[in-house]
C-alpha positions as CSV (number, residue, x, y, z in Angstrom):
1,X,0.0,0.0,0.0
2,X,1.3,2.9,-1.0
3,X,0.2,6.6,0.5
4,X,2.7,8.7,-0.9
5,X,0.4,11.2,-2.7
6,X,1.5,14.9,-2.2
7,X,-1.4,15.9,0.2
8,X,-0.6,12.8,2.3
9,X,3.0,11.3,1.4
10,X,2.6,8.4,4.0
11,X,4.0,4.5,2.6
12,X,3.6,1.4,4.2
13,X,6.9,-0.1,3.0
14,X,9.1,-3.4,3.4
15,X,12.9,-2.0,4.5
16,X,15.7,-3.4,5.1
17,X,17.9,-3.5,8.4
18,X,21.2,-1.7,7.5
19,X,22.1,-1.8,11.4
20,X,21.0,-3.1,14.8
21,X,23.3,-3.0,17.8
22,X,22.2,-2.6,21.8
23,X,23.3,1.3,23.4
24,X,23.9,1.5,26.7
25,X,22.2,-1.1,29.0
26,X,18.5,-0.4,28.0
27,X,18.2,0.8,24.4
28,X,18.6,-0.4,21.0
29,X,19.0,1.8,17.8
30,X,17.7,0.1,14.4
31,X,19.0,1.9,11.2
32,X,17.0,1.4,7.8
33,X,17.8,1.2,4.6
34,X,14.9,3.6,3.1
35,X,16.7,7.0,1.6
36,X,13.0,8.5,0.3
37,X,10.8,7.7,3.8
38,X,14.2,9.2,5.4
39,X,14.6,12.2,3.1
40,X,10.8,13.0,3.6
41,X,11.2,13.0,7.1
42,X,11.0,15.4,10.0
43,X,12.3,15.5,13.1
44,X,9.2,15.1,15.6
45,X,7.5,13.0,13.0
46,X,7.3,8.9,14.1
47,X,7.0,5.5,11.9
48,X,4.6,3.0,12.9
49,X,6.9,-0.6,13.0
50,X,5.8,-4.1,12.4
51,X,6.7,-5.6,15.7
52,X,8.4,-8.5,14.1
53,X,12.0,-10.5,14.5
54,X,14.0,-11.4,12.1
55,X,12.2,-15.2,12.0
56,X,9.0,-14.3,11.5
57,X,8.1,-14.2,15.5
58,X,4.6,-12.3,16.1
59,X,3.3,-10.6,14.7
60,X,2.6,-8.3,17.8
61,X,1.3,-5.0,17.1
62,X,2.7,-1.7,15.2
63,X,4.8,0.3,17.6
64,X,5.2,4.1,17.5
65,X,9.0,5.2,17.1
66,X,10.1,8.6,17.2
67,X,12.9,9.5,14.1
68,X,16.1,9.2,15.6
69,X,18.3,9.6,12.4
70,X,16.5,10.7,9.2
71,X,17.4,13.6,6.2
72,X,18.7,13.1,2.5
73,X,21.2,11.2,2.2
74,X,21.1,9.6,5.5
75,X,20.0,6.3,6.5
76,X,17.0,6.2,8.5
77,X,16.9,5.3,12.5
78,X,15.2,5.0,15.3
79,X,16.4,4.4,18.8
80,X,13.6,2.5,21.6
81,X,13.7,1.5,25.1
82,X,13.6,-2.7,25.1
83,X,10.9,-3.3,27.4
84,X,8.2,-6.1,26.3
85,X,7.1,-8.4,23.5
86,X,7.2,-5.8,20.7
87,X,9.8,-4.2,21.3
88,X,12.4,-7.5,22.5
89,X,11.2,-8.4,18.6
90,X,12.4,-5.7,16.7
91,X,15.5,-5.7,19.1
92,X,15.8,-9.1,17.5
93,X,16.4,-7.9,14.1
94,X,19.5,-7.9,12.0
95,X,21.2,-6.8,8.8
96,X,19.4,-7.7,5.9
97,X,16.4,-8.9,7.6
98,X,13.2,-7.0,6.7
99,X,10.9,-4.4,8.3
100,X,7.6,-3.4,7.2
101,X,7.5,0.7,8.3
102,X,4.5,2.9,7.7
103,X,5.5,6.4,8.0
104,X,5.8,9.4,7.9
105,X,3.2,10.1,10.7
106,X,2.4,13.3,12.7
107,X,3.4,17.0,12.7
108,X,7.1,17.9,13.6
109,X,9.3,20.4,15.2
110,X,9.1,23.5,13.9
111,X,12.7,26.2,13.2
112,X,11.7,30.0,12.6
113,X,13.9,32.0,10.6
114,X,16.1,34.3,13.1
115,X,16.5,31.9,16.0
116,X,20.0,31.5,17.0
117,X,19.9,29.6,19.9
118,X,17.6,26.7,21.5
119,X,17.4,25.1,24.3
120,X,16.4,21.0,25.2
121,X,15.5,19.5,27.9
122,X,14.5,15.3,27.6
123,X,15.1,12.2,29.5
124,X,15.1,8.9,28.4
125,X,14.0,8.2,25.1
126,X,13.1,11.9,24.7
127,X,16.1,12.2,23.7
128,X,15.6,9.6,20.9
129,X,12.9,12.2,19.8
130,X,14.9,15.3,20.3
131,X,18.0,13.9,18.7
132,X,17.4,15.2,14.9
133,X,16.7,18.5,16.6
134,X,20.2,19.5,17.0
135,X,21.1,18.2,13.9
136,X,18.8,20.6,12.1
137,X,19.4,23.2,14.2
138,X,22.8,23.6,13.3
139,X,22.2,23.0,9.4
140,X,20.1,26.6,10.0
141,X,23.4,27.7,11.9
142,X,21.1,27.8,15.7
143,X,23.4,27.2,18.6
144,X,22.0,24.4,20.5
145,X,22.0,23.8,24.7
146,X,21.0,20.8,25.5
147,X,20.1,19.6,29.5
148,X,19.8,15.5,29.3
149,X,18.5,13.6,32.3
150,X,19.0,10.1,32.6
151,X,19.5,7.7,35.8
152,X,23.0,6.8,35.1
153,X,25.9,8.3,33.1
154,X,25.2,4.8,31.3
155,X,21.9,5.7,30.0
156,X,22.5,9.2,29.1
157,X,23.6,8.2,25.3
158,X,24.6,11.8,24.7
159,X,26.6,10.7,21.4
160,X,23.9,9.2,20.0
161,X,21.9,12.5,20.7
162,X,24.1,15.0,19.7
163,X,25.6,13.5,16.6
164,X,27.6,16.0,14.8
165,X,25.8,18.8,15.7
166,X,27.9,20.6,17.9
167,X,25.3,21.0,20.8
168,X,26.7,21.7,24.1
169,X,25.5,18.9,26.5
170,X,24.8,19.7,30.0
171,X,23.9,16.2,31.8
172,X,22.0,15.8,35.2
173,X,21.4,12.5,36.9
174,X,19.5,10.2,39.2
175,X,22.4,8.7,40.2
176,X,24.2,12.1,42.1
177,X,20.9,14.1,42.5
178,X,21.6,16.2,39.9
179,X,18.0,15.7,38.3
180,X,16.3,16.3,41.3
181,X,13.9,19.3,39.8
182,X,14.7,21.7,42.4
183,X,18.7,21.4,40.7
184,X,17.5,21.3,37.5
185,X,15.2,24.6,38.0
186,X,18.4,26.5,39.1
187,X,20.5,25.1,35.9
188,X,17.7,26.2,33.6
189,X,17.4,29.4,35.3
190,X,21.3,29.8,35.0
191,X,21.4,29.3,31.2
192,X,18.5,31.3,30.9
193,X,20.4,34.3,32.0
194,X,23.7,33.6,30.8
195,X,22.6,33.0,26.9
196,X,18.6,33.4,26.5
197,X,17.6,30.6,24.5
198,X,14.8,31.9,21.7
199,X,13.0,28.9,22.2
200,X,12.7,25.8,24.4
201,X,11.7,22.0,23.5
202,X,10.9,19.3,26.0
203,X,9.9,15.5,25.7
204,X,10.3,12.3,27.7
205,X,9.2,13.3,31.2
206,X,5.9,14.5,32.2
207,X,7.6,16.2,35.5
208,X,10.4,18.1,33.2
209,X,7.4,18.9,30.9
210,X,5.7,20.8,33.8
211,X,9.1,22.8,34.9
212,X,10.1,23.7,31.5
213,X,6.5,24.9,30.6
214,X,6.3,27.3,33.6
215,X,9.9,28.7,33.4
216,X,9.2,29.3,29.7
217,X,6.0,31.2,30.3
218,X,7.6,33.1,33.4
219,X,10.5,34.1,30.8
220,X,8.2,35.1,27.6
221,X,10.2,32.1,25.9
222,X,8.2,30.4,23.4
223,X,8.4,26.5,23.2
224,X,7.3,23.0,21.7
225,X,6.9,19.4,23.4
226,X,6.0,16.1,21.9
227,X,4.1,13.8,23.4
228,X,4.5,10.4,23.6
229,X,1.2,8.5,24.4
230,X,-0.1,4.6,22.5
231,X,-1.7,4.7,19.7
232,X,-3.8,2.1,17.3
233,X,-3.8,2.8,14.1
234,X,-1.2,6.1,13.8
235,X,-3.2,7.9,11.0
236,X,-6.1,9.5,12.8
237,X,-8.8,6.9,12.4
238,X,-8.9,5.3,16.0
239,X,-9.0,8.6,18.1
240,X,-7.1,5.5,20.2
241,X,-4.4,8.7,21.3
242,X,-6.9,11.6,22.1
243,X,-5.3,14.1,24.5
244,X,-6.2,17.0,26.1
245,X,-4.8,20.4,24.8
246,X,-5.9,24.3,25.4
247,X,-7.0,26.2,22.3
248,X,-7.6,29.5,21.8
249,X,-9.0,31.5,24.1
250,X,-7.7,28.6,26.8
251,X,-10.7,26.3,26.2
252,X,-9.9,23.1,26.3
253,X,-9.8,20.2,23.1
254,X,-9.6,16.9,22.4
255,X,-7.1,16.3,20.0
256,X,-5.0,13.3,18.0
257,X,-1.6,13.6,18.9
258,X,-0.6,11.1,15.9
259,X,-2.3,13.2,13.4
260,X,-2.1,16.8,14.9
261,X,0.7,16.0,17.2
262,X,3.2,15.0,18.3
263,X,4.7,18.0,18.6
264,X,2.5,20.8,20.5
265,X,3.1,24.3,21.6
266,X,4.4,23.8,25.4
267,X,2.0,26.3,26.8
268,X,-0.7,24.4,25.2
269,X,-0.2,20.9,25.8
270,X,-1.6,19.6,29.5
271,X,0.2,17.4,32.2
272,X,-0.2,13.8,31.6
């Protein structure tokens, strides 16, 4: 089936696995052999994956991935958190074995002309999400600060999220406190002042989420989050991933985040 019409350039497609290695003690990163889906691509957007190993185990359900890797002329990835059925599976796979992806899905990040600095602030596999961020950012020439919270220096994968990008990486952990959000309010605030970010972008925890959305709003800083919720069908048609988000005026909608998320505007999006 293929989707890839110009008012809705969504394939389901049969890839092949270029890469799959474990990082750190928890995650895996998958890389795909699919130049168009990956030039097409934008960071925010997810694929929907065919939960199935390399021997035909399953099939369990499509998961949604956040783009880890994607852009012309690069292969594209996707880096998850191994932790059930699904997801053991397509930790499972190996070169040359095939993938059935269906994808692009969702709305991305969004880059205005004139920034010249961002901030991030993610934890776990947020920062599979934020990763091709920074590596947009600094094809637009934006400087990019990064805060990365993990529980160990282990799981903090801060090569796999900065790439080449350049982005300065300030890390805070479980494992020394330094996450604790009373520590990470003062390191925001401190950045803040030293070199004003013109925007801020937040995913992975809902308790980050919260911090970064009311510094931003005390600070006049705009700002974007994606959400990360389950979904069935990862097109619009279930309404399986229906959250809350304020409109104008403040009032209150229900909306898809796989069809008009995943990213949102931080003031708007609601605690989880």
């Amino acid at each position: 089936m293929d989707l890839g019409a110009a008012a809705f350039p969504v394939a389901e497609r049969s890839v092949t696995v270029l890469d799959s290695a474990p990082v750190g003690r928890r995650y895996h990163r998958l890389v795909l052999d699919a130049p168009d889906l990956s030039a097409r691509s934008r960071p925010g957007q997810f694929f929907h994956l065919l939960c199935r190993d390399g021997a035909g185990g399953g099939p369990y359900l499509r998961r949604p991935m956040s783009i880890w890797r994607c852009g012309a002329g690069v292969p594209l990835g996707f880096l998850f958190h191994v932790k059930g059925r699904g997801t053991a599976a397509l930790a499972g796979l190996r070169a040359g074995d095939a993938l059935s992806v269906l994808g692009p899905l969702g709305r991305g990040f969004r880059l205005e002309p004139g920034w010249r600095r961002i901030l991030i602030l993610a934890r776990g596999v947020g920062l599979a999400t934020l990763a091709p961020l920074t590596v947009a950012a600094a094809a637009q020439g934006i400087a990019v600060e990064a805060v990365l919270s993990a529980r160990a220096a282990a799981d903090l994968m801060a090569e796999e999220f900065a790439g080449g990008s350049g982005a300065v990486i300030h890390p805070v952990l479980d494992e020394d406190g330094g996450s604790d959000p009373a520590r990470v309010e003062a390191l925001l605030r401190a950045r803040f002042a030293a070199a004003r970010p013109d925007a801020v972008f937040t995913c992975g925890s809902n308790r980050l989420f919260l911090l970064l959305q009311r510094l931003a709003a005390e600070c006049g800083i705009p700002g974007q989050v994606a959400l990360e919720q389950q979904m069935g069908c990862g097109l619009g048609m279930c309404f399986c991933c229906v959250r809350q988000i304020r409109g104008e005026g403040g009032a209150v909608v229900n909306l898809r985040v796989c069809a008009e998320g995943p990213v949102f505007d931080l003031q708007a999006a609601m605690a989880w």
